[in-house]
ChimeraX commands (.cxc) that place a marker at each C-alpha (Angstrom):
marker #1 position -22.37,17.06,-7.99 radius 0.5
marker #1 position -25.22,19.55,-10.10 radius 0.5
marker #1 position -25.39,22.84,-9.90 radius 0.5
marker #1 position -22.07,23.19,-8.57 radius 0.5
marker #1 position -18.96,25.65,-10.43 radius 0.5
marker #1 position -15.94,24.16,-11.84 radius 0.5
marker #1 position -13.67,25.55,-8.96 radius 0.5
marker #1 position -16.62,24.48,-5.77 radius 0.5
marker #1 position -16.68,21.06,-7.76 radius 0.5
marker #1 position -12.47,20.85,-7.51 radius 0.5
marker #1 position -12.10,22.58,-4.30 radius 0.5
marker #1 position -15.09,19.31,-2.91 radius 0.5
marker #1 position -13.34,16.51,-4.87 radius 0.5
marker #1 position -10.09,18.07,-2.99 radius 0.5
marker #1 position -11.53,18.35,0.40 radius 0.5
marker #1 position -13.10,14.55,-0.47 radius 0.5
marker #1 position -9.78,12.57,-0.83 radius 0.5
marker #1 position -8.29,14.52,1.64 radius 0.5
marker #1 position -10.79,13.25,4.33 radius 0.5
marker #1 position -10.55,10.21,3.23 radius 0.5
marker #1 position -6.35,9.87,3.15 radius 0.5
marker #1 position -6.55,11.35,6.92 radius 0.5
marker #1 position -9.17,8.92,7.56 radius 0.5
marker #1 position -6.88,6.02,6.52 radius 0.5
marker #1 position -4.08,7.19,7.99 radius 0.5
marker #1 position -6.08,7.60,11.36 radius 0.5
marker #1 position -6.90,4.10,11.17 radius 0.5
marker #1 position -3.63,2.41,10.55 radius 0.5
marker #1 position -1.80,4.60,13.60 radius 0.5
marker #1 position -4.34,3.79,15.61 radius 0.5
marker #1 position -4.87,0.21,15.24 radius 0.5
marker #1 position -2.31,-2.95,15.19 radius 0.5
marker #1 position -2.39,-5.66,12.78 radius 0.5
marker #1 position -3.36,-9.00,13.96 radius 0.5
marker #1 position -0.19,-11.76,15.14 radius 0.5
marker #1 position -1.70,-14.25,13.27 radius 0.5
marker #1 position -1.99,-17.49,14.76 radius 0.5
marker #1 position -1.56,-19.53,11.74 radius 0.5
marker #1 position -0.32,-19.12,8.15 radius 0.5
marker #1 position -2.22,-16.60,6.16 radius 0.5
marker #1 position -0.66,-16.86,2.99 radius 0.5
marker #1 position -1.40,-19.76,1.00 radius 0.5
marker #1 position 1.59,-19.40,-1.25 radius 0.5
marker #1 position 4.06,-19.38,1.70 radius 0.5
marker #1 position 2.12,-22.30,3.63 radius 0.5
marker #1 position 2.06,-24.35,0.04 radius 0.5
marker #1 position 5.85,-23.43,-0.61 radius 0.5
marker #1 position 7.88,-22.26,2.40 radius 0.5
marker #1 position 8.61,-19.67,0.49 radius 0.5
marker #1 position 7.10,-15.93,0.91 radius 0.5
marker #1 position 5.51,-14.32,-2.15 radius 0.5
marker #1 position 5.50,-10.31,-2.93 radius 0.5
marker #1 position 2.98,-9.87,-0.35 radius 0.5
marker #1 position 4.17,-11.10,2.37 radius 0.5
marker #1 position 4.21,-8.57,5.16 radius 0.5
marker #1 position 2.64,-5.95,3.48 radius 0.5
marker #1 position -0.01,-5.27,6.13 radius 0.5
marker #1 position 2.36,-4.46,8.47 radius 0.5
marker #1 position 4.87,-2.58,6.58 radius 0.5
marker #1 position 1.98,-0.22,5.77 radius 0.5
marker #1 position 1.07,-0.21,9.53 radius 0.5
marker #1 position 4.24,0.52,10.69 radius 0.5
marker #1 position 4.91,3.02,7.18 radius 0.5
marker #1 position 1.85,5.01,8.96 radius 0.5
marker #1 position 3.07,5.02,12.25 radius 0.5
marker #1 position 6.44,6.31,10.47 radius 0.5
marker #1 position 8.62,3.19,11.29 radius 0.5
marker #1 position 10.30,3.15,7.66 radius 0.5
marker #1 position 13.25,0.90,8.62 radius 0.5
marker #1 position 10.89,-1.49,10.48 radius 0.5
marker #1 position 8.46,-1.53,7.47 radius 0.5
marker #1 position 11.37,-2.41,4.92 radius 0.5
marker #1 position 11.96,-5.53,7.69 radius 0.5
marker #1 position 8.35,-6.63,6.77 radius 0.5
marker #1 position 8.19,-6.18,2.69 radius 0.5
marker #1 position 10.54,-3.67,1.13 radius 0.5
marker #1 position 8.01,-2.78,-1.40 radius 0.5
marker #1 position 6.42,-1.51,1.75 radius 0.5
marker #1 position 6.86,2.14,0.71 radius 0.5
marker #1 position 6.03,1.96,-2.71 radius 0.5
marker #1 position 2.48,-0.27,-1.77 radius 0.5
marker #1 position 1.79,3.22,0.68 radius 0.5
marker #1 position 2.99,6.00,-2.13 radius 0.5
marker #1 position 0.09,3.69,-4.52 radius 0.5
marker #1 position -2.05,3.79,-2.16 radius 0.5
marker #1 position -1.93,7.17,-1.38 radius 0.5
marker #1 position -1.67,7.90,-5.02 radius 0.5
marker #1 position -5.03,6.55,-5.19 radius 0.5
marker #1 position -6.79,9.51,-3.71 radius 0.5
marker #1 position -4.29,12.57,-4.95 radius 0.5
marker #1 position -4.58,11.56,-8.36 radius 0.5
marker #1 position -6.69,11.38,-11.88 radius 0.5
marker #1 position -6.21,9.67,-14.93 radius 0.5
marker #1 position -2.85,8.63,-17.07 radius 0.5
marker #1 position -0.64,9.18,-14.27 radius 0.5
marker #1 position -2.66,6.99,-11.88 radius 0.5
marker #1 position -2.44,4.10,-14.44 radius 0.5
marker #1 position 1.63,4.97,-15.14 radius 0.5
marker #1 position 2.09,4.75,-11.07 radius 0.5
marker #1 position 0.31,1.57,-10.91 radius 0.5
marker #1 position 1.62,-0.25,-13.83 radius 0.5
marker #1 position 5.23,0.11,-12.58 radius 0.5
marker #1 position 4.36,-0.33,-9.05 radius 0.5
marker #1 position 2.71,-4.07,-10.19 radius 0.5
marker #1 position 5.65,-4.55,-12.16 radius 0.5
marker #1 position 8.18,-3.99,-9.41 radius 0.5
marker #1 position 5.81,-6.26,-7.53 radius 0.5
marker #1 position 6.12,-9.09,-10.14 radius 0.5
marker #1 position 10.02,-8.47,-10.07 radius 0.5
marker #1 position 10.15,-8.15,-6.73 radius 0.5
marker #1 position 8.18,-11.57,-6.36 radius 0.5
marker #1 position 10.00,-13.84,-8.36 radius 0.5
marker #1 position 13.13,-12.58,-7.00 radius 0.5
marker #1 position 11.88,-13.13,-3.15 radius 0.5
marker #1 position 11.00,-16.96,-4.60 radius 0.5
marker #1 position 14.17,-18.14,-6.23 radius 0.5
marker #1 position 16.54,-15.99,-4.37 radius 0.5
marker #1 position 17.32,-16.21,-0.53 radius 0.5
marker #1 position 15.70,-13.86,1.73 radius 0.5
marker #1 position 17.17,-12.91,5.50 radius 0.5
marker link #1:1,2 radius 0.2
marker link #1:2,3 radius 0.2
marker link #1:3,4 radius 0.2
marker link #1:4,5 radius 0.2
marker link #1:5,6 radius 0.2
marker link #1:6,7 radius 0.2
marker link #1:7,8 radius 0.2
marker link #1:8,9 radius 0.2
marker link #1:9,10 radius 0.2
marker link #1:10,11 radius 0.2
marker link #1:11,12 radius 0.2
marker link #1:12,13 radius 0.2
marker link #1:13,14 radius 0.2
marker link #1:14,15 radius 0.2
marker link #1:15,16 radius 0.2
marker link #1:16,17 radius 0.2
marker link #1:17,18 radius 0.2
marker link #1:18,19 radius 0.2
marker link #1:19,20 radius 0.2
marker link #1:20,21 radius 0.2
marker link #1:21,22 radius 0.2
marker link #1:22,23 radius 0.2
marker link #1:23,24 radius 0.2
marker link #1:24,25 radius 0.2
marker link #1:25,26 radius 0.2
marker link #1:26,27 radius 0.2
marker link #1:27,28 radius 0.2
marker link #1:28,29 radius 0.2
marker link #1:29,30 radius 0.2
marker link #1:30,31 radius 0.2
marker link #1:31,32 radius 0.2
marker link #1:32,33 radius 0.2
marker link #1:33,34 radius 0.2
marker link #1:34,35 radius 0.2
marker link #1:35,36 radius 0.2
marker link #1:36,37 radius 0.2
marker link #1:37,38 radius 0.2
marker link #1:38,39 radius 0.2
marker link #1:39,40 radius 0.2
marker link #1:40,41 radius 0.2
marker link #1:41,42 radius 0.2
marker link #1:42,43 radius 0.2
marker link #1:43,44 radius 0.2
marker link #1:44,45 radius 0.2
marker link #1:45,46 radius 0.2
marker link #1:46,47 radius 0.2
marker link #1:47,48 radius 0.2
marker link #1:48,49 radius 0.2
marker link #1:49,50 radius 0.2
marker link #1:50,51 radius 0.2
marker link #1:51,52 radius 0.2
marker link #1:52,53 radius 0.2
marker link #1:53,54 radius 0.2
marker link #1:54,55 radius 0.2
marker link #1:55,56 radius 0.2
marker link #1:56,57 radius 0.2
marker link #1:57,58 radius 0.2
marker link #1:58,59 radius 0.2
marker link #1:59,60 radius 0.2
marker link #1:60,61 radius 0.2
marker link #1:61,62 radius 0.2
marker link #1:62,63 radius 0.2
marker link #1:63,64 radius 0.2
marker link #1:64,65 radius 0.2
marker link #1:65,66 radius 0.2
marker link #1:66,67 radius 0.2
marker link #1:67,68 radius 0.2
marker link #1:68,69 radius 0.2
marker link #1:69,70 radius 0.2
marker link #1:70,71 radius 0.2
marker link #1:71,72 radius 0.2
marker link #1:72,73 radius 0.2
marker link #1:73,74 radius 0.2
marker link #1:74,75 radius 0.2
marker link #1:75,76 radius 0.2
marker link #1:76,77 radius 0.2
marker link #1:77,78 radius 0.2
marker link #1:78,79 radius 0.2
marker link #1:79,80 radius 0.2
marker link #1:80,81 radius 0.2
marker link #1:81,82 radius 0.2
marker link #1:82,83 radius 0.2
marker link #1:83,84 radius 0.2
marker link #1:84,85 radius 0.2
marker link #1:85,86 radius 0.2
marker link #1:86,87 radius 0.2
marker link #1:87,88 radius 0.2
marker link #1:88,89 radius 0.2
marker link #1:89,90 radius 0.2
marker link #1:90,91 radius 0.2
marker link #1:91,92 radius 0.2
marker link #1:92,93 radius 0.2
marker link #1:93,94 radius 0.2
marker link #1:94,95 radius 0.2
marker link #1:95,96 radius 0.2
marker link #1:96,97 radius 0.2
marker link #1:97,98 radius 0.2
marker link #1:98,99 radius 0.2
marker link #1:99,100 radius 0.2
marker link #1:100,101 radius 0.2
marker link #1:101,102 radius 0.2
marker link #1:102,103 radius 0.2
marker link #1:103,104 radius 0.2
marker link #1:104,105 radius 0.2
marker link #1:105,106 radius 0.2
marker link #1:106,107 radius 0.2
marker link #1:107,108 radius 0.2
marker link #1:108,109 radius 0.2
marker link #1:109,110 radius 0.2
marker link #1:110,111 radius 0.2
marker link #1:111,112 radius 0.2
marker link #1:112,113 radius 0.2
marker link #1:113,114 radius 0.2
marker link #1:114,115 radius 0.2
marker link #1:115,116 radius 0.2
marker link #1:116,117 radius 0.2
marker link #1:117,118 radius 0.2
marker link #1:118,119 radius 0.2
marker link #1:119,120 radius 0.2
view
């Protein structure tokens, strides 16, 4: 972006992950997720067990349609997976990496815990 001001080049990085956040949310209202016909997930078909992405697809499907209780039924990381994501294109630098590292650390927690520990 040469021969562009400080405050045009903001204002277009701005207007940039704006378009693109609409863009994705466009796209998950207005499309479903597939109903599988077979297992997906090679950790669940290997172990019978899910692992911490299991329905994470379409908790963020249903998280952009604004079904929150129906998206904490498919992976209740759900809404912290769509605050990352959307973190993604709001913002720059050490506070991206902070958001991230603690979301894939709740993820690992959240993991082991949805392997040795009943779900319903």
């Amino acid at each position: 972006m040469t021969g562009m001001t400080g405050a045009t080049e903001w204002l277009t990085k701005i207007m940039l992950r704006v378009a693109a956040g609409v863009s994705l949310l466009a796209s998950l209202w207005y499309f479903e997720p597939p109903k599988p016909a077979f297992q997906l997930c090679g950790f669940h078909w290997l172990t019978g067990r899910p692992c911490p992405l299991c329905g994470l697809t379409r908790a963020m499907f249903a998280l952009a349609k604004g079904h929150w209780s129906e998206a904490l039924g498919f992976n209740a990381l759900g809404p912290l997976a769509f605050a990352m994501v959307a973190g993604l294109f709001w913002n720059d630098g050490p506070m991206r990496r902070r958001v991230w590292t603690c979301g894939i650390a709740a993820f690992a927690i959240y993991g082991v815990w949805r392997i040795f520990l009943p779900v319903t």
